[in-house]
C-alpha positions in Angstrom: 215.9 319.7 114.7 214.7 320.7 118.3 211.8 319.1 120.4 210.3 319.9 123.5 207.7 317.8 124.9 205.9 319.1 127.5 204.0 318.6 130.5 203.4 315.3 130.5 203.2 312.6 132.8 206.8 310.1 132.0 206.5 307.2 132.8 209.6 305.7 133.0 211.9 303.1 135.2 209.3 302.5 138.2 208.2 305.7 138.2 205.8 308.3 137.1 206.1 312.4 137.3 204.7 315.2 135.4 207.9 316.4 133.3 208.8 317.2 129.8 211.7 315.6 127.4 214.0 317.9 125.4 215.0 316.5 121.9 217.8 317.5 119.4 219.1 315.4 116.7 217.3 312.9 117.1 218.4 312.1 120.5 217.1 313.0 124.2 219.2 315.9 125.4 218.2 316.5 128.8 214.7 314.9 131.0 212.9 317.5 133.2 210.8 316.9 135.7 208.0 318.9 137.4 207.3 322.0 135.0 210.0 324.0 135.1 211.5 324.0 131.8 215.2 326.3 131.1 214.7 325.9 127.7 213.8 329.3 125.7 215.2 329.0 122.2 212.6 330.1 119.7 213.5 327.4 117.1 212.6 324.9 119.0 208.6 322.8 118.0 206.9 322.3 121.0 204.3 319.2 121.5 201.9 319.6 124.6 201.4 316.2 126.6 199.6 317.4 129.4 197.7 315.2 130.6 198.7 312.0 128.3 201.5 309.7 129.1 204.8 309.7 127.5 206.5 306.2 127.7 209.3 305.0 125.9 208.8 303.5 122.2 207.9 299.5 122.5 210.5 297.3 121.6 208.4 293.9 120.2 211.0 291.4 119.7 208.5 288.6 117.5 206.7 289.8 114.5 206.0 288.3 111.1 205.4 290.9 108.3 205.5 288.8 105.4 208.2 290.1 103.0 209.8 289.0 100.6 207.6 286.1 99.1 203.9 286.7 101.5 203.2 290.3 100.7 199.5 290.0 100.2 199.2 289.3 103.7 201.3 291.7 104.8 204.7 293.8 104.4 207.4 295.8 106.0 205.7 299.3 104.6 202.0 298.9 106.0 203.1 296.4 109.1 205.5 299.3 110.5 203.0 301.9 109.7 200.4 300.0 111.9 203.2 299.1 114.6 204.4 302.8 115.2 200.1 303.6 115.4 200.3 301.1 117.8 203.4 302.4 119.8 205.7 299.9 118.8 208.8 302.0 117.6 211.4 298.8 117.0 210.7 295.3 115.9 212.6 292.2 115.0 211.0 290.4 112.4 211.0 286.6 112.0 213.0 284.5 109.2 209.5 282.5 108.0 208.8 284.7 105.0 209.6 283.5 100.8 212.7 282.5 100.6 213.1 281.8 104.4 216.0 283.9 106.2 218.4 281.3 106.5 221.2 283.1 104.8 223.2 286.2 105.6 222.2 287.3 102.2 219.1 287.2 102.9 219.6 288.5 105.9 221.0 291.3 104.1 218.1 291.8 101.3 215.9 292.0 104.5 218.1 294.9 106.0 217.6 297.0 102.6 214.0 296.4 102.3 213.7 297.8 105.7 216.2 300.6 105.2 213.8 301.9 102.1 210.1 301.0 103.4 210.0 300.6 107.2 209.0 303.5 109.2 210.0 302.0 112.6 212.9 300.7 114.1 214.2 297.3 112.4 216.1 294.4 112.5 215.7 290.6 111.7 216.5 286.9 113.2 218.4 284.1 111.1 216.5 281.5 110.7 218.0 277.7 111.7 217.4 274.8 109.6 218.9 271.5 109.8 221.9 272.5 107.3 223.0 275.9 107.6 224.7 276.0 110.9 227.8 277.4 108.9 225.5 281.1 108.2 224.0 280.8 111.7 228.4 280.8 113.1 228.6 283.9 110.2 225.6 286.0 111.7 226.8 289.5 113.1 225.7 289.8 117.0 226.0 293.4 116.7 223.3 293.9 114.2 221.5 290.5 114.1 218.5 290.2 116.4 219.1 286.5 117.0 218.9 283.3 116.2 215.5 281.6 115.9 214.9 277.7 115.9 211.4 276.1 115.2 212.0 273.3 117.6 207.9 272.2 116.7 206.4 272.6 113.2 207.0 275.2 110.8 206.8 275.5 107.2 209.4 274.8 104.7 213.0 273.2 106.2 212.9 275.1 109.0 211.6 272.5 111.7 215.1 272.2 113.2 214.3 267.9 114.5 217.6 266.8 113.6 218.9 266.1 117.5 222.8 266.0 116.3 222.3 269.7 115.0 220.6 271.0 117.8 223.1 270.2 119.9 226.0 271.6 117.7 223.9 275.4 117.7 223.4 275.5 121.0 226.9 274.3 121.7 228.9 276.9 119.3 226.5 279.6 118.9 227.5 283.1 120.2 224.4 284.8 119.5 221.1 284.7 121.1 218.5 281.9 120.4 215.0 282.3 120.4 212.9 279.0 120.3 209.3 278.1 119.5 208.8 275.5 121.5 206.3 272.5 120.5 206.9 269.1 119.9 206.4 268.1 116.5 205.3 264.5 117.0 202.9 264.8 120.0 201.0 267.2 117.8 200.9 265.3 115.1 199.9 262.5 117.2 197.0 264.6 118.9 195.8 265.9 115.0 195.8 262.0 113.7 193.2 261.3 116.9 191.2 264.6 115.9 191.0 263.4 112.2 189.6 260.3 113.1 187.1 261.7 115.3 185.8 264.0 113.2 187.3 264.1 109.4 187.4 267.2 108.1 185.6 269.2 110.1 187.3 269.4 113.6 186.2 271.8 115.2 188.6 274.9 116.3 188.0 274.8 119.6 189.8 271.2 119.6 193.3 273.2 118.6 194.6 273.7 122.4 194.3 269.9 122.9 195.9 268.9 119.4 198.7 271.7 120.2 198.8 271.0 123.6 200.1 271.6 127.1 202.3 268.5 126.7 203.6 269.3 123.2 205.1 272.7 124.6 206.4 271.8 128.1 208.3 268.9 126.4 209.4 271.1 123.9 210.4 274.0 126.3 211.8 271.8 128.6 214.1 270.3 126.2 215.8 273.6 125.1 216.0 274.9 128.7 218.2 271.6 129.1 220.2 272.1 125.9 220.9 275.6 127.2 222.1 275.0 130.6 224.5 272.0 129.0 226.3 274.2 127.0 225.3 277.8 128.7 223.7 279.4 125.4 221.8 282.4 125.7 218.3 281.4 125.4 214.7 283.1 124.8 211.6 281.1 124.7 208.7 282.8 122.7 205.3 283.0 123.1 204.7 280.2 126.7 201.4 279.8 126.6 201.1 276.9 129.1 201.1 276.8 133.0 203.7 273.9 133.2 205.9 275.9 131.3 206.5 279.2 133.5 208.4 277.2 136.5 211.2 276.1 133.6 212.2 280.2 134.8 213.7 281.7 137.3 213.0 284.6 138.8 215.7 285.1 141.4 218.5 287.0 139.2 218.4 290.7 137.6 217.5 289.9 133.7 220.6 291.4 132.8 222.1 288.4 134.5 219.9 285.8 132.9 220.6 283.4 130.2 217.3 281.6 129.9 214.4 284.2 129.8 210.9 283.7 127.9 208.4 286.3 127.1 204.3 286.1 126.9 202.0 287.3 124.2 199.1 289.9 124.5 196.6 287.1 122.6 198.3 284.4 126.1 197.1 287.2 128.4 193.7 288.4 126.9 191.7 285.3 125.6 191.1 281.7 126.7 189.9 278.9 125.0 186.7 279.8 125.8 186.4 282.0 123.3 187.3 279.8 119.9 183.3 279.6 120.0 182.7 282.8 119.1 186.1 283.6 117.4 187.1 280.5 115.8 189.9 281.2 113.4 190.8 284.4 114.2 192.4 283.2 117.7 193.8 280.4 116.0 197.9 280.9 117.0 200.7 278.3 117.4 201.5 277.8 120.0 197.6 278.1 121.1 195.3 279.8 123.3 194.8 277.3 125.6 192.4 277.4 129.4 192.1 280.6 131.6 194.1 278.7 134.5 196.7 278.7 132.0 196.1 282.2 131.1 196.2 282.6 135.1 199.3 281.1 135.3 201.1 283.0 132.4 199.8 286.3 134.3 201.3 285.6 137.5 204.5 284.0 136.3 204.7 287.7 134.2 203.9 289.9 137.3 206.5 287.8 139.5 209.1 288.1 137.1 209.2 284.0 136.0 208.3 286.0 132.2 210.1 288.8 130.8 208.4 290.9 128.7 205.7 291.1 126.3 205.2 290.9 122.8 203.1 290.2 119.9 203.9 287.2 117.5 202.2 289.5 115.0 201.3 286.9 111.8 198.7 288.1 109.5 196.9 286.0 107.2 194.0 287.4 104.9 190.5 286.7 105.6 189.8 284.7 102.7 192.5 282.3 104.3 191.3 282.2 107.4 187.7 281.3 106.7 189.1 278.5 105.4 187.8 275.9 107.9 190.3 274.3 111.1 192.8 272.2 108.7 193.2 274.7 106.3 193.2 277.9 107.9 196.6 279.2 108.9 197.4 279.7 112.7 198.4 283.7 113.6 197.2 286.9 113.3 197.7 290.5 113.6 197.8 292.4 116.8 200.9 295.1 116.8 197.9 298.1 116.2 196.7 297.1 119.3 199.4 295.5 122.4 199.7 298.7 123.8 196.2 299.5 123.8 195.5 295.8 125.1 197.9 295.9 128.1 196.8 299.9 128.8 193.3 297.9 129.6 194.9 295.8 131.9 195.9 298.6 133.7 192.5 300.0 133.7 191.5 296.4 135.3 194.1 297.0 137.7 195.9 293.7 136.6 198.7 295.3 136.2 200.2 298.6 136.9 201.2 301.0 134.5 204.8 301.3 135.7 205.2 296.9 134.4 203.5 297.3 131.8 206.0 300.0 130.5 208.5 297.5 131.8 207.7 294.7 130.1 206.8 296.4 126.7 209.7 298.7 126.9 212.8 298.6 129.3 212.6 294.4 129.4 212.8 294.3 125.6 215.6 296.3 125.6 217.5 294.5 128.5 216.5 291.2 127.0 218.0 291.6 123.8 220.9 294.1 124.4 219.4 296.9 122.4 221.3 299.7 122.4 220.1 303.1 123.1 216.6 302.2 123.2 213.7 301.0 125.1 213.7 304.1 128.5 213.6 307.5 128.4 217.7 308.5 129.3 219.8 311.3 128.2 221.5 310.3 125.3 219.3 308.1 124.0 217.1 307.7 120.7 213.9 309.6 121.0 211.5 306.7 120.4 209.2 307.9 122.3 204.6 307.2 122.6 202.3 309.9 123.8 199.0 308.2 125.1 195.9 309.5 125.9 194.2 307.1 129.2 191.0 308.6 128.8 189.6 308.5 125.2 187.2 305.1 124.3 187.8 304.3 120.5 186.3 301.1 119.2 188.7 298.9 116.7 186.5 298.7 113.1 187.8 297.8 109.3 187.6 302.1 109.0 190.8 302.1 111.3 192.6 299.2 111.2 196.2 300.0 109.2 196.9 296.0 108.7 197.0 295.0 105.1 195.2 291.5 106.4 192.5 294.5 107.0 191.0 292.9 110.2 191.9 292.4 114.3 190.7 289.7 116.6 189.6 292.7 118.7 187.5 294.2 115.8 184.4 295.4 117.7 186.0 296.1 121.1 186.1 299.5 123.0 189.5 300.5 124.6 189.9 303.1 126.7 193.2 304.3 125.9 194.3 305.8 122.8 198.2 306.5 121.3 197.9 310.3 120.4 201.5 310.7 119.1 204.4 308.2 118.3 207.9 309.5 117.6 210.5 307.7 116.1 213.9 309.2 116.2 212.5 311.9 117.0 210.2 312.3 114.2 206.9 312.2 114.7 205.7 309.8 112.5 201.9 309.2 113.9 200.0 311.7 115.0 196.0 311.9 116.0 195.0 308.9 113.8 196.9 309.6 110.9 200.4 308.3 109.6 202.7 311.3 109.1 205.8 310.1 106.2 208.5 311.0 105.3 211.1 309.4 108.1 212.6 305.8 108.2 213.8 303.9 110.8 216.9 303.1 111.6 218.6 299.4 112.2 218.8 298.7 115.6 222.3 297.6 117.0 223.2 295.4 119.8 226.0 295.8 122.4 227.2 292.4 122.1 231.0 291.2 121.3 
């Protein structure tokens, strides 16, 4: 099978030129630029990009899509389908689903769910508990995304508290660990004030100051120190607090790194100023907190303090988030729409749209030693977005592909627009409509 994009502008390791990509196998045989293109073999399907983007496929590292166990909010089948309409052409999906992932066999049931259902890229973190550090020592590096810790609350036995065991996985661990990072008593300390204040009915735009500032930094900072004692690889999720962007440095290639943290698009768009007219649907953990945060986050991304961008992607249905503040569920759904999101940014000139294919693309891929994937390079795997920068399309219910069937940006007006997504590849989105028939394949990781 032989693909020739053409005439489009790559954008692609700092730069951008007007060039096509030449596609066999599944794989990127040769990268032209300007448009001259040797290639005259009759057999070979040709896609016209001019004047759209081509970027690499977006590698989002954090995503919840619900299966097993939570598959009316969501699951592998329609979550990839609305990742790769979103551009997102590999994911690593969280161990927080029914029963948690904190077992190499179900590791492994997650892996053939995936294998049968999931139209992007895959793979999955363990999760840690206080009790399972023998799976976490079993865990394959060279196929398992990582190792994720709840070091603040989670559901089930996942809120890893236990001091002792902490240590121990950071110490031994060979593997990656990603952390979220809030501490569990300063919240719960901050919710017990809140109850008394107002009983049942606190109001949402009190949930930055129960899950606050403090609760995260003395969280984050904590693992930061557990890390450099015993030199673990270590990846923050989600900072969503000034304070916590100076616990990164910035004066090292990523590649050389071993304490990195990443921001989320719902960190860099809203502010708490808008729980009053969004209320639960921008309730996330850990949460939208003030714009000089949201300031803060921004610069510490654009001067390299961040790493990359992602999504946390948690869907809940409506009906459970209408549910009022202490009942409805913090996350949401937003892999449809990062791309789009950050392309806007660019349009605002907040960021350029050289990093923003950097942080959603080559970072990822650095980040979590992903091989193959992530740039536009001879020899690798054609996961590759076509965007159009020029065509307005408001989010509504009538195109929304999440089974939660809503977006905290249902209403808006972005300017850009994915007109093809490729996935080894296969094109498996094309002008608005999901084309099946392809799978994705489980993404490895050049780690010993």
């Amino acid at each position: 099978m032989k693909t020739l994009i053409k005439s489009g502008t790559i954008v692609n390791e700092g730069r951008s030129f007007v060039g096509s990509v030449f596609i066999e196998d599944g794989k990127i045989q040769e990268v032209f630029e300007g448009d001259n293109v040797p290639i005259g073999d009759a057999n070979i399907e040709v896609i016209d990009a001019t004047g759209k983007l081509i970027i690499p496929g977006l590698i989002d590292d954090q995503v919840h899509f619900r299966e097993p166990g939570l598959t009316h909010k969501a699951d592998i089948y329609s979550e990839s389908r609305a990742a790769v309409a979103g551009g997102i052409t590999s994911f690593m999906e969280m161990p927080n689903t029914n029963p948690q992932t904190t077992t190499i066999e179900e590791l492994e049931k997650k892996f053939d769910i995936a294998a049968q259902n999931s139209i992007a890229n895959y793979s999955f973190f363990l999760g840690a508990t206080n009790h399972n550090i023998d799976q976490l020592l079993a865990a394959d590096p060279k196929i398992t995304a990582g190792l994720k810790i709840f070091m603040g609350s989670s559901t089930g036995d996942m809120l890893v508290d236990d001091t002792h065991v902490l240590s121990e996985i950071f110490k031994k661990t060979k593997l990656l660990i990603a952390t979220h990072c809030e501490d569990e008593q300063t919240v719960k300390s901050n919710l017990e004030a809140y109850k008394a204040k107002y009983g049942e009915n606190i109001p949402f735009e009190a949930h930055p100051l129960i899950r606050s500032e403090e609760a995260c930094y003395k969280s984050s900072s904590m693992a930061v120190a557990l890390a450099k004692k015993h030199g673990t690889r270590l990846h923050i999720l989600h900072i969503s607090s000034a304070s916590e962007v100076g616990l990164f440095t910035n004066d090292i290639p990523l590649e050389k790194k071993r304490i990195t943290a990443e921001a989320c698009i719902h960190h860099l768009w809203f502010s708490d100023e808008d729980y009053k007219t969004k209320g639960p649907w921008i309730k996330w953990n850990p949460a939208v907190k003030t714009a000089k945060d949201r300031a803060a986050i921004w610069k510490g991304l654009l001067d390299n303090h961040i790493d990359i961008v992602a999504t946390d992607h948690a869907p809940h249905t409506i009906e459970e988030k209408q549910s009022g503040y202490l009942k409805a569920p913090s996350g949401g759904p937003l892999v449809q729409h990062s791309l789009v999101a950050m392309l806007e940014f660019v349009k605002q000139g907040k960021i350029t749209v050289e990093r923003a294919v950097e942080k959603l693309c080559h970072a990822p891929a650095i980040c979590l030693q992903v091989e193959k994937r992530g740039f536009i390079r001879k020899g690798y795997w054609a996961d590759l977005v076509l965007v159009d920068m020029n065509k307005p399309w408001t989010v509504s219910k009538e195109n929304i592909l999440y089974k939660c069937g809503w977006s905290p940006f249902d209403g808006y007006t972005f300017s850009a627009q994915v007109s093809a997504t490729l996935v080894n590849g296969n094109v498996v989105y094309k002008n608005g409509s999901i084309i099946n028939g392809a799978t994705g394949n489980q993404l490895l990781f050049f780690r010993s």
